[in-house]
PASEBA-1860 file (N, C-alpha, C; in nm, 3 decimals):
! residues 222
1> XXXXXXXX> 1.730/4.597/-3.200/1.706/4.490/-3.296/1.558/4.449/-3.291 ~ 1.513/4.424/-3.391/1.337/4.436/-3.414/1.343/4.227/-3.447 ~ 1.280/4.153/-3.398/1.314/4.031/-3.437/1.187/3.988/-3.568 ~ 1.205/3.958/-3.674/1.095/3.945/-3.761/1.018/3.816/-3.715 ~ 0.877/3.798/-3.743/0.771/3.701/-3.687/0.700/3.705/-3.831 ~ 0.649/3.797/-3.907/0.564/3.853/-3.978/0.589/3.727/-4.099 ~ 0.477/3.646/-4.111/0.479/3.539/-4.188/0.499/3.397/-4.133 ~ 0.584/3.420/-3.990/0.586/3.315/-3.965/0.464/3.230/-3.861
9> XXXXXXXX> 0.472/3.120/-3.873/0.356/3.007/-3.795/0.359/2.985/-3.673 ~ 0.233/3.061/-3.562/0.250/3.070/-3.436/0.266/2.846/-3.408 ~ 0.314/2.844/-3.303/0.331/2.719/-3.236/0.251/2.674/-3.118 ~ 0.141/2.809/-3.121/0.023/2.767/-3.007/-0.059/2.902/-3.014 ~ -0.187/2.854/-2.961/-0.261/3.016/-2.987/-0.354/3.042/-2.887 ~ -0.341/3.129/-2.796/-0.429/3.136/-2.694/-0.555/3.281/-2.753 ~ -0.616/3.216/-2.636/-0.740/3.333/-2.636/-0.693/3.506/-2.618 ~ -0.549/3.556/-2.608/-0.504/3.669/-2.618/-0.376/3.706/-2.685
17> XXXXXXXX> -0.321/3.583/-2.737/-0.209/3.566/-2.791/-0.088/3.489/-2.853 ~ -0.054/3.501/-2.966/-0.009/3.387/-3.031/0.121/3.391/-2.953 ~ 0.177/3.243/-3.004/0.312/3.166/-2.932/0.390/3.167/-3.019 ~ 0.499/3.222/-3.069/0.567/3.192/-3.197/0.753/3.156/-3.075 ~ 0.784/3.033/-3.188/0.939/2.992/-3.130/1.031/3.092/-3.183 ~ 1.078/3.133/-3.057/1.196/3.249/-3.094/1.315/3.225/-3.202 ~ 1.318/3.294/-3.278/1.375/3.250/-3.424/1.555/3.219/-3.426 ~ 1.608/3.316/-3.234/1.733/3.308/-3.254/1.752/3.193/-3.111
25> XXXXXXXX> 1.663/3.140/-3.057/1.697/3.046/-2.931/1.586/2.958/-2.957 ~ 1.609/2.799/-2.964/1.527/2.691/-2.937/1.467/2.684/-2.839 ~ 1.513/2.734/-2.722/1.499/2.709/-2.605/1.408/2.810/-2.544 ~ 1.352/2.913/-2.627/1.236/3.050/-2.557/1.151/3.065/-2.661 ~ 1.050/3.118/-2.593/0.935/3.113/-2.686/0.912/3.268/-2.710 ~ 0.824/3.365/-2.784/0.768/3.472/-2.830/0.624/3.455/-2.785 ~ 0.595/3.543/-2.666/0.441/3.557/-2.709/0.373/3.687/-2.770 ~ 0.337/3.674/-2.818/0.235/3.842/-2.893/0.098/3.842/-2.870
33> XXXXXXXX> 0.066/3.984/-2.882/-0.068/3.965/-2.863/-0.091/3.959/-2.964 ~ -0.247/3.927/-2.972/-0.342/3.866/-3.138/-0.375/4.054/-3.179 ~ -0.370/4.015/-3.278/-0.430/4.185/-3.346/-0.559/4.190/-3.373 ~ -0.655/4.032/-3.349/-0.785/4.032/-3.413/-0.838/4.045/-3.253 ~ -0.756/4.024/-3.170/-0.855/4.050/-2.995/-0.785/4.151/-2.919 ~ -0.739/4.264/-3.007/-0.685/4.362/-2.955/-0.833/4.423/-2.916 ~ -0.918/4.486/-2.986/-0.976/4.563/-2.959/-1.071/4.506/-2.861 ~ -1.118/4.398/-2.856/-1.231/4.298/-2.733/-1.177/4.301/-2.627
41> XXXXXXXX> -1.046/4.245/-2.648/-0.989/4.286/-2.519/-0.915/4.417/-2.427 ~ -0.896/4.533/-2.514/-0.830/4.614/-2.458/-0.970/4.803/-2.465 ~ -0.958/4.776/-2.615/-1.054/4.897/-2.698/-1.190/4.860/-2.630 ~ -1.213/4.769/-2.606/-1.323/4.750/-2.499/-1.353/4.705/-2.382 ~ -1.274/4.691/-2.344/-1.263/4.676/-2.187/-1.342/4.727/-2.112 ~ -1.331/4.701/-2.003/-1.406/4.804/-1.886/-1.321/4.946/-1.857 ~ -1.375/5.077/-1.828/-1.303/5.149/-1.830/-1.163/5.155/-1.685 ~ -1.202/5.058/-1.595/-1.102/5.099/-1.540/-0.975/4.997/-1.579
49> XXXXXXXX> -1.020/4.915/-1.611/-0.871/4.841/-1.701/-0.807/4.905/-1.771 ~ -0.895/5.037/-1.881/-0.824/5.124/-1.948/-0.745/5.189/-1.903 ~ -0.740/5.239/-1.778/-0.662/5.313/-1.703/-0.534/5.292/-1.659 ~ -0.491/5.166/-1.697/-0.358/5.116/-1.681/-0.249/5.173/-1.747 ~ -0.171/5.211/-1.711/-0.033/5.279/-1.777/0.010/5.220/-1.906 ~ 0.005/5.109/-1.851/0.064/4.980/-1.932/-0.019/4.946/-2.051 ~ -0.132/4.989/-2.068/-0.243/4.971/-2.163/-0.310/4.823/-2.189 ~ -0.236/4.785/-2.270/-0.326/4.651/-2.322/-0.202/4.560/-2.313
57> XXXXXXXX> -0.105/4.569/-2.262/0.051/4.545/-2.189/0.028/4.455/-2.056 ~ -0.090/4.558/-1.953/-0.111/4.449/-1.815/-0.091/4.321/-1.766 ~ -0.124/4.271/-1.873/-0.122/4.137/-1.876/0.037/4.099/-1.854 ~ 0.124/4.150/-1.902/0.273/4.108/-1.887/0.348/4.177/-1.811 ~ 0.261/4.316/-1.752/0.344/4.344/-1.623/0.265/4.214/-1.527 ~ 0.136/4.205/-1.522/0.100/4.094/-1.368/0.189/3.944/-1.404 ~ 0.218/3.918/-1.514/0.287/3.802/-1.545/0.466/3.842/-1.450 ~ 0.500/3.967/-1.494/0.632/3.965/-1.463/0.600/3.986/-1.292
65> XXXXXXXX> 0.534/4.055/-1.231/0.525/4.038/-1.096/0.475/3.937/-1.020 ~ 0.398/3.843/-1.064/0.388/3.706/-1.031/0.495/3.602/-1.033 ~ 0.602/3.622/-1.143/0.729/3.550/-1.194/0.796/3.611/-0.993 ~ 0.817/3.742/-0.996/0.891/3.820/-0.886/0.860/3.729/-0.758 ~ 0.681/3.760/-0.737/0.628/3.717/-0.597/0.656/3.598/-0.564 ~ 0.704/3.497/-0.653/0.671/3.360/-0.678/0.782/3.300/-0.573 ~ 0.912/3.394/-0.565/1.022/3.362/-0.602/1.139/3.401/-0.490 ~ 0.973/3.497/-0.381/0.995/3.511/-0.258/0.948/3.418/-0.141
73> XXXXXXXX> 0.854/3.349/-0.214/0.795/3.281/-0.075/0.826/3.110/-0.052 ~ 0.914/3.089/-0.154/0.961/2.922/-0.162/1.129/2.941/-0.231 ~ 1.204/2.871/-0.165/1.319/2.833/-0.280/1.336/2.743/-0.404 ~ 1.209/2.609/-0.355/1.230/2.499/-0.448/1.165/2.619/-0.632 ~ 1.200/2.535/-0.712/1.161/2.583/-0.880/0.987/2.635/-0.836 ~ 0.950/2.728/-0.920/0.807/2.799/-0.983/0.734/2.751/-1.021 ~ 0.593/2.706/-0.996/0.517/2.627/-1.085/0.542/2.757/-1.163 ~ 0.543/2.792/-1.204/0.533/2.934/-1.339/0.639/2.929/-1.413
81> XXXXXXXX> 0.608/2.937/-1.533/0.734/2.940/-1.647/0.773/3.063/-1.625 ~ 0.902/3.024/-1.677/1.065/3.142/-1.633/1.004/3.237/-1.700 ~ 0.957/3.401/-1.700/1.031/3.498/-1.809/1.084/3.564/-1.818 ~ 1.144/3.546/-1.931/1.294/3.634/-1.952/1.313/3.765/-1.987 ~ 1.221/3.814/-2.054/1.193/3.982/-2.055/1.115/3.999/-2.194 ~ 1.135/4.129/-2.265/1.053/4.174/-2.372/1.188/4.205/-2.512 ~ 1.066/4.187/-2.616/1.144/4.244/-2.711/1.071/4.245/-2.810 ~ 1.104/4.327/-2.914/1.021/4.430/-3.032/1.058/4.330/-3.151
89> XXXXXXXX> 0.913/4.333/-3.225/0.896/4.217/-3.318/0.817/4.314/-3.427 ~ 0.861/4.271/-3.527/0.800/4.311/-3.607/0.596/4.337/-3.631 ~ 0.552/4.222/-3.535/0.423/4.225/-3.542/0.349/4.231/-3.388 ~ 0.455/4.343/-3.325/0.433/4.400/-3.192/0.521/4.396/-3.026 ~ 0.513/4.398/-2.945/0.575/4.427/-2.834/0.569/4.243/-2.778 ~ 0.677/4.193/-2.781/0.663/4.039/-2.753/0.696/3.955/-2.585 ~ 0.715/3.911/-2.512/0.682/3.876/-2.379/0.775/3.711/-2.432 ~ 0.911/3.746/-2.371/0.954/3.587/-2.442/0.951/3.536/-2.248
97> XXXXXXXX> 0.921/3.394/-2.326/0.952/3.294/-2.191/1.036/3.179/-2.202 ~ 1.067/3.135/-2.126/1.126/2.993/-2.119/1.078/2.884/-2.194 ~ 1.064/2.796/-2.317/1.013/2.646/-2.352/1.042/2.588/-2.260 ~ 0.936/2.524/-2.259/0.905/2.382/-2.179/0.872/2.236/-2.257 ~ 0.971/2.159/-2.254/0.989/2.074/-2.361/0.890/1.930/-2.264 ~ 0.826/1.883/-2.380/0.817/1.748/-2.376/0.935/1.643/-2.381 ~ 0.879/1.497/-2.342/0.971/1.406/-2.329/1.036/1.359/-2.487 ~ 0.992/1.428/-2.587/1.027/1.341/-2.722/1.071/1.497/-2.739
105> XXXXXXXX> 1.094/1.605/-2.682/1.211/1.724/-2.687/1.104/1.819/-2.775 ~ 0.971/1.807/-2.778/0.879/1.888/-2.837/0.864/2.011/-2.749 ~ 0.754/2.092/-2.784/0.701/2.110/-2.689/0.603/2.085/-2.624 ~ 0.619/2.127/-2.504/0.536/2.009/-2.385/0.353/2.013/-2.414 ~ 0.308/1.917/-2.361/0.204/1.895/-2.393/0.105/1.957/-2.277 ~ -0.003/1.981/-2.301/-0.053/2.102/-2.207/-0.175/1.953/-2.112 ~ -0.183/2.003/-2.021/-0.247/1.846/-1.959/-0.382/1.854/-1.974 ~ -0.518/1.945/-2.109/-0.590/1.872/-2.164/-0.587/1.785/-2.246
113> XXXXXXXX> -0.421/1.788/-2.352/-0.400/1.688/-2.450/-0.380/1.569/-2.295 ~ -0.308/1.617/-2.239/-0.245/1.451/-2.150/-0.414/1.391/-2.124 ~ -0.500/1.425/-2.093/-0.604/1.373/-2.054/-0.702/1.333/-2.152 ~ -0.676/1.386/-2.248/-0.784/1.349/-2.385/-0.713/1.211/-2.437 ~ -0.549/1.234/-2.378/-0.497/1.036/-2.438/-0.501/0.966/-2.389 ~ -0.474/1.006/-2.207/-0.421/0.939/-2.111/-0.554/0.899/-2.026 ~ -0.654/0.930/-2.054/-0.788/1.000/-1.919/-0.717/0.995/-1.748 ~ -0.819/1.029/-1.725/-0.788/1.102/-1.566/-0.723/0.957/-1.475
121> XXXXXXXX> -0.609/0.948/-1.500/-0.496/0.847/-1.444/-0.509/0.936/-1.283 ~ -0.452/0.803/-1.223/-0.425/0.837/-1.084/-0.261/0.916/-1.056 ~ -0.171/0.886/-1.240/-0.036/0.983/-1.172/-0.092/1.074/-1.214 ~ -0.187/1.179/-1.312/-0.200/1.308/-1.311/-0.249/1.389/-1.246 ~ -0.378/1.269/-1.180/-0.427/1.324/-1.023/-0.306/1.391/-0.902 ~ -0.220/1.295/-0.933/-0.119/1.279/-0.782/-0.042/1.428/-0.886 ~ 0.003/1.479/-0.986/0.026/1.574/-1.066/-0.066/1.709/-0.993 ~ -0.139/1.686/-1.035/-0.237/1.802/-0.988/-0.242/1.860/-0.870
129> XXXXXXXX> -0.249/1.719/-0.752/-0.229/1.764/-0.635/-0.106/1.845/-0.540 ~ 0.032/1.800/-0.639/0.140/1.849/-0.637/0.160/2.014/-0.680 ~ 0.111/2.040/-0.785/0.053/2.174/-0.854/0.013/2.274/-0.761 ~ -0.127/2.147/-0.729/-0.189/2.299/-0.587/-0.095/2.314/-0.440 ~ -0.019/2.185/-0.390/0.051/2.219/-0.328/0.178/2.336/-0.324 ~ 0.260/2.288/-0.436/0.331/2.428/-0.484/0.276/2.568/-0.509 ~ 0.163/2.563/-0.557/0.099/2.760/-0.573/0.080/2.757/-0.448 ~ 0.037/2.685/-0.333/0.055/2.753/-0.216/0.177/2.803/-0.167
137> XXXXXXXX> 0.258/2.689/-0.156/0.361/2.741/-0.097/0.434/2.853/-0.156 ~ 0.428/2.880/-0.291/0.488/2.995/-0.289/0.382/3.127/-0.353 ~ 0.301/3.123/-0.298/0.165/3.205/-0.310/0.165/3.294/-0.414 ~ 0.116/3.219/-0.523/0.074/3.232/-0.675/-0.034/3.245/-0.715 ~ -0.092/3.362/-0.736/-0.215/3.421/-0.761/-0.291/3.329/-0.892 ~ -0.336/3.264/-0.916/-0.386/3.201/-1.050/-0.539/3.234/-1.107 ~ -0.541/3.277/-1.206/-0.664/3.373/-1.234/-0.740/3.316/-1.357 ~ -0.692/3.229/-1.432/-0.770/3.125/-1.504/-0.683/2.981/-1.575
145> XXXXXXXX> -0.685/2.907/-1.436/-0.652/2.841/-1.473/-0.686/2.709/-1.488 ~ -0.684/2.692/-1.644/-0.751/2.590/-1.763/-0.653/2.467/-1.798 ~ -0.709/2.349/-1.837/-0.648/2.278/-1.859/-0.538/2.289/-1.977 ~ -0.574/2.394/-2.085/-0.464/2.426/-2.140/-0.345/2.550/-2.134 ~ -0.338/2.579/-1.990/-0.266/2.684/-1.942/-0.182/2.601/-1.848 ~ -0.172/2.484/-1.856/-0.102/2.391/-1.769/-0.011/2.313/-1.873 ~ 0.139/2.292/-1.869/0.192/2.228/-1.927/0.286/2.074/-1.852 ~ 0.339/1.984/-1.920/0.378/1.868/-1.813/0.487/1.861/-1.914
153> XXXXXXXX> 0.641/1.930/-1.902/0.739/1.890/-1.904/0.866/1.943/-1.855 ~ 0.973/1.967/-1.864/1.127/2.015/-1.850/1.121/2.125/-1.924 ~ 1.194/2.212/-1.779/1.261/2.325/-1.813/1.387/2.371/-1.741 ~ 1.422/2.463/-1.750/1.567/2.502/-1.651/1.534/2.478/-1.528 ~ 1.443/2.475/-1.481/1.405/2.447/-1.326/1.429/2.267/-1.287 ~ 1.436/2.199/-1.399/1.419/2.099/-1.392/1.231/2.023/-1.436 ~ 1.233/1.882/-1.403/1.100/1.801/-1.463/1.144/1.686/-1.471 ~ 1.027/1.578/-1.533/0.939/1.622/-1.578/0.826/1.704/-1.444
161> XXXXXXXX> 0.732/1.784/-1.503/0.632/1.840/-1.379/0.572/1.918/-1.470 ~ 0.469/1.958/-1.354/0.366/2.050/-1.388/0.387/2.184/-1.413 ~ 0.361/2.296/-1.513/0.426/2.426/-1.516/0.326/2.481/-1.566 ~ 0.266/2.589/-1.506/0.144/2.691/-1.517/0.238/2.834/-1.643 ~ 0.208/2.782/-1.796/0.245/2.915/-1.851/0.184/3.016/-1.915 ~ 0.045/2.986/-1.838/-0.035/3.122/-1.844/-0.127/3.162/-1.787 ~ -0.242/3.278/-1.746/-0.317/3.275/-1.663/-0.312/3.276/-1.515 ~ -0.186/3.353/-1.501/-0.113/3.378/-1.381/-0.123/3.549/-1.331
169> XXXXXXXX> -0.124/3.575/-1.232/-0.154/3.706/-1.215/-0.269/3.761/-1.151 ~ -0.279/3.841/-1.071/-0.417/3.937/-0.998/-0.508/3.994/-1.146 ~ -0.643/3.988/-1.106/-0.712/4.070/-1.250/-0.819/4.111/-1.149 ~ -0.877/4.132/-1.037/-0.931/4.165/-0.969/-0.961/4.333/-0.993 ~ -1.060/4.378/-0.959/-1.080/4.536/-1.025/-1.013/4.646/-0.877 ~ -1.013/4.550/-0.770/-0.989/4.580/-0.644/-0.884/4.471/-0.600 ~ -0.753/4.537/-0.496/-0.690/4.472/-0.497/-0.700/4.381/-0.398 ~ -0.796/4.315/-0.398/-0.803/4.180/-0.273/-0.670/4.064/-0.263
177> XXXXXXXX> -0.618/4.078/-0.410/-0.546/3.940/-0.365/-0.400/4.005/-0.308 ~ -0.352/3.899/-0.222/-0.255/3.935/-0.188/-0.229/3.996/-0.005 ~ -0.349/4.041/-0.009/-0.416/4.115/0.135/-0.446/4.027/0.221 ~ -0.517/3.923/0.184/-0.547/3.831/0.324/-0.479/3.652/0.251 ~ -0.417/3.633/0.316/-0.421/3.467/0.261/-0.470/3.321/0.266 ~ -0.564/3.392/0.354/-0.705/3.290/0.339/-0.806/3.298/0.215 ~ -0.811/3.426/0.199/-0.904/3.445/0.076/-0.817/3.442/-0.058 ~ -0.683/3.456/-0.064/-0.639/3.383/-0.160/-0.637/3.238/-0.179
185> XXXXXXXX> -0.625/3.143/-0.073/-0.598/2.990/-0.078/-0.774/2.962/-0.120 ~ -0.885/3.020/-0.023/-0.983/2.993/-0.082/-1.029/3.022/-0.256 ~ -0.971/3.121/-0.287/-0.965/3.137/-0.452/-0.921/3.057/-0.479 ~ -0.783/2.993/-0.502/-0.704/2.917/-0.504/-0.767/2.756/-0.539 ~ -0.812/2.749/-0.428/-0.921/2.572/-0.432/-1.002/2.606/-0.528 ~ -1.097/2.705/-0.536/-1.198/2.713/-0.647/-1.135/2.707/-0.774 ~ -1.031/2.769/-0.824/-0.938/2.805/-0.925/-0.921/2.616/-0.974 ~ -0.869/2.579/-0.881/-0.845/2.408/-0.897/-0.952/2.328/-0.902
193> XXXXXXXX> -1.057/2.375/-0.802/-1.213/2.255/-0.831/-1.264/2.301/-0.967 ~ -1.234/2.430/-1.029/-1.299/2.429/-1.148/-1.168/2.375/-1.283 ~ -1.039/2.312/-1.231/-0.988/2.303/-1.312/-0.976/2.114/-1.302 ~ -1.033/2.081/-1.190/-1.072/1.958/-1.213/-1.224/1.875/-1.281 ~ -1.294/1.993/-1.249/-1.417/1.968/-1.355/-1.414/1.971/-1.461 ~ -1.312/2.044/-1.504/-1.292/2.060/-1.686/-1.217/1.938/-1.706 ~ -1.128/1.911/-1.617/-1.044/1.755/-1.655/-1.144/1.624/-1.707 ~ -1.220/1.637/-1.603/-1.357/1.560/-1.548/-1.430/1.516/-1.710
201> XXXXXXXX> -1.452/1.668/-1.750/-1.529/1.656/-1.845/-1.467/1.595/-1.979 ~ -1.330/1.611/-1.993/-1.241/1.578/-2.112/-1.213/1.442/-2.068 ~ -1.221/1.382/-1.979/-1.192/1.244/-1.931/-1.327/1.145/-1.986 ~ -1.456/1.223/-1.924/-1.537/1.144/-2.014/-1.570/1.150/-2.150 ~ -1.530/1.266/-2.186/-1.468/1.248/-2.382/-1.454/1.125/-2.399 ~ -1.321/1.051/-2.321/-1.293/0.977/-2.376/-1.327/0.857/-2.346 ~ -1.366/0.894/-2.232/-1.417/0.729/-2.180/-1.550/0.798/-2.056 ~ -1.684/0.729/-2.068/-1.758/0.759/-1.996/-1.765/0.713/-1.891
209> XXXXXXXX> -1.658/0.632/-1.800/-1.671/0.637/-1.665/-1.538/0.658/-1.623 ~ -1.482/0.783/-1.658/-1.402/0.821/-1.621/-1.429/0.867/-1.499 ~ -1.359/0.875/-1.396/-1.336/0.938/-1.227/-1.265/1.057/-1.270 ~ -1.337/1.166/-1.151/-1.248/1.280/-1.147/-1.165/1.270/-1.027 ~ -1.029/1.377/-1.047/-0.925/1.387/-0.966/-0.986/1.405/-0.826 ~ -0.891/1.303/-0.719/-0.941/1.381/-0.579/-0.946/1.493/-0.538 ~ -1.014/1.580/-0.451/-0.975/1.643/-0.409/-0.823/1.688/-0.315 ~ -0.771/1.800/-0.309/-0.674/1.764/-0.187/-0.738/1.781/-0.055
217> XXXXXX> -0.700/1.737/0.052/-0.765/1.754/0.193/-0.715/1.870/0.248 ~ -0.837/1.884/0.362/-0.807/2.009/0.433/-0.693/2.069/0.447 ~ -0.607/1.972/0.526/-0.445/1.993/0.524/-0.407/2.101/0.437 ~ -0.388/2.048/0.336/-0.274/2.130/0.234/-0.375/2.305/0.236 ~ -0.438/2.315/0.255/-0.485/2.459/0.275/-0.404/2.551/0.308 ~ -0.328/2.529/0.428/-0.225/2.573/0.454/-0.248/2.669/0.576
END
C-alpha cells in the first residue's frame, strides 16, 4: 500500500524533511525527505557519506539505532520519540513516528516557540536539566541538537516532558561515539551549552534581560 501525501500540507518542515500527519492515524506522523535538499544533502555530500548502503536513507537507519541503543541502557521512557517503522508514499520512502501532542491536543510545541512566549523561566531551565540528565542515562548520541528539535509534550511514554524528535544519531566520519563514554558525555555538555545559548539568544528576543539556563553541575556528568 503506497499512502498518498502528494498535495497534501506538511505540518512542520525541517532542514531535511517535511512532517506530514499520517492520513490513516492521528496519532503518527510521516516524515519525508525534501526533494529540493536532496541533492545538497546527499548528491553532494562528502564522498564517504556516499558510501552508505542506505544512501541518502542514513539518516533513518542512525535514527532507528539510536531509538534501539536508547532502550538498552535505562528502563524509565526515551527522551527520543517512538519510531514505528517505514512506509512508501507517494512522494518517497517515509520514516513514521510517534505525535507528540501538546496540552490543547495539538501538536507539541518545540521549546524555541516555548521560549519566544514563555522566556527562559526557571521550569524550562529545571526542563532542560532533566533532558540532559536522561540522554545520559540512557546514552543518546545527540548530534544537533536545536531548540527546534526539542519538543514539550505527551506521548505513549507518557508527559507532559521533554522529547528530542530529531537530530539524534552518530554522524561522525569515524566512529568515535559510542567507544569511550567520557568523550561522549563531553560531546554531550557541548551539544547542551550550545543548546542553551541559542535559548539565551531567543530569550533576549523577547526580553533583554533575560538569564540563561543554569548550567548542570559536575555531578550529573556521570
Amino acid at each position: 500500500m503506497i499512502i498518498s501525501l502528494q498535495g497534501a500540507a506538511p505540518i512542520a518542515v525541517g532542514h531535511r524533511r517535511h512532517v506530514y500527519q499520517h492520513p490513516d492515524d492521528p496519532g503518527l506522523l510521516i516524515k519525508v525527505m525534501r526533494a529540493d535538499n536532496r541533492p545538497r544533502h546527499w548528491y553532494h555530500a562528502p564522498w564517504y557519506r556516499r558510501l552508505a548502503r542506505t544512501g541518502p536513507y542514513a539518516t533513518y537507519m542512525r535514527e532507528f539505532t539510536e531509538c534501539l541503543a536508547s532502550r538498552r541502557y535505562a528502563k524509565e521512557p526515551s527522551p527520543l520519540v517512538r519510531i514505528v517503522g517505514l512506509v512508501d508514499t507517494d512522494i518517497g520512502l517515509g520514516l513514521v513516528a510517534e505525535r507528540v501532542v501538546g496540552r490543547d491536543g495539538g501538536l507539541a510545541p518545540s521549546l524555541a516557540a516555548m521560549v519566544r512566549e514563555q522566556g527562559m523561566t526557571p521550569a524550562i531551565a529545571s526542563l532542560i536539566n532533566r533532558l540532559f540528565d536522561e540522554v545520559l542515562r540512557h546514552y543518546v548520541i545527540v548530534s544537533d541538537l536545536r531548540a527546534e528539535n526539542v519538543v514539550h509534550g505527551t506521548d505513549s511514554a507518557g508527559g507532559p516532558r521533554l522529547v528530542i524528535v530529531d537530530g539524534f544519531g552518530p554522524t561522525n566520519r569515524l566512529p568515535l561515539n559510542g567507544v569511550s563514554r567520557r568523550y561522549d558525555v563531553r560531546r554531550t555538555r557541548r551539544q547542551f551549552d550550545r543548546l542553551r545559548v541559542q535559548l539565551a539568544q531567543l530569550a533576549r528576543q523577547r526580553d533583554p534581560v533575560a538569564v540563561t539556563a543554569p548550567a548542570p553541575s559536575a555531578s550529573r556528568a556521570g
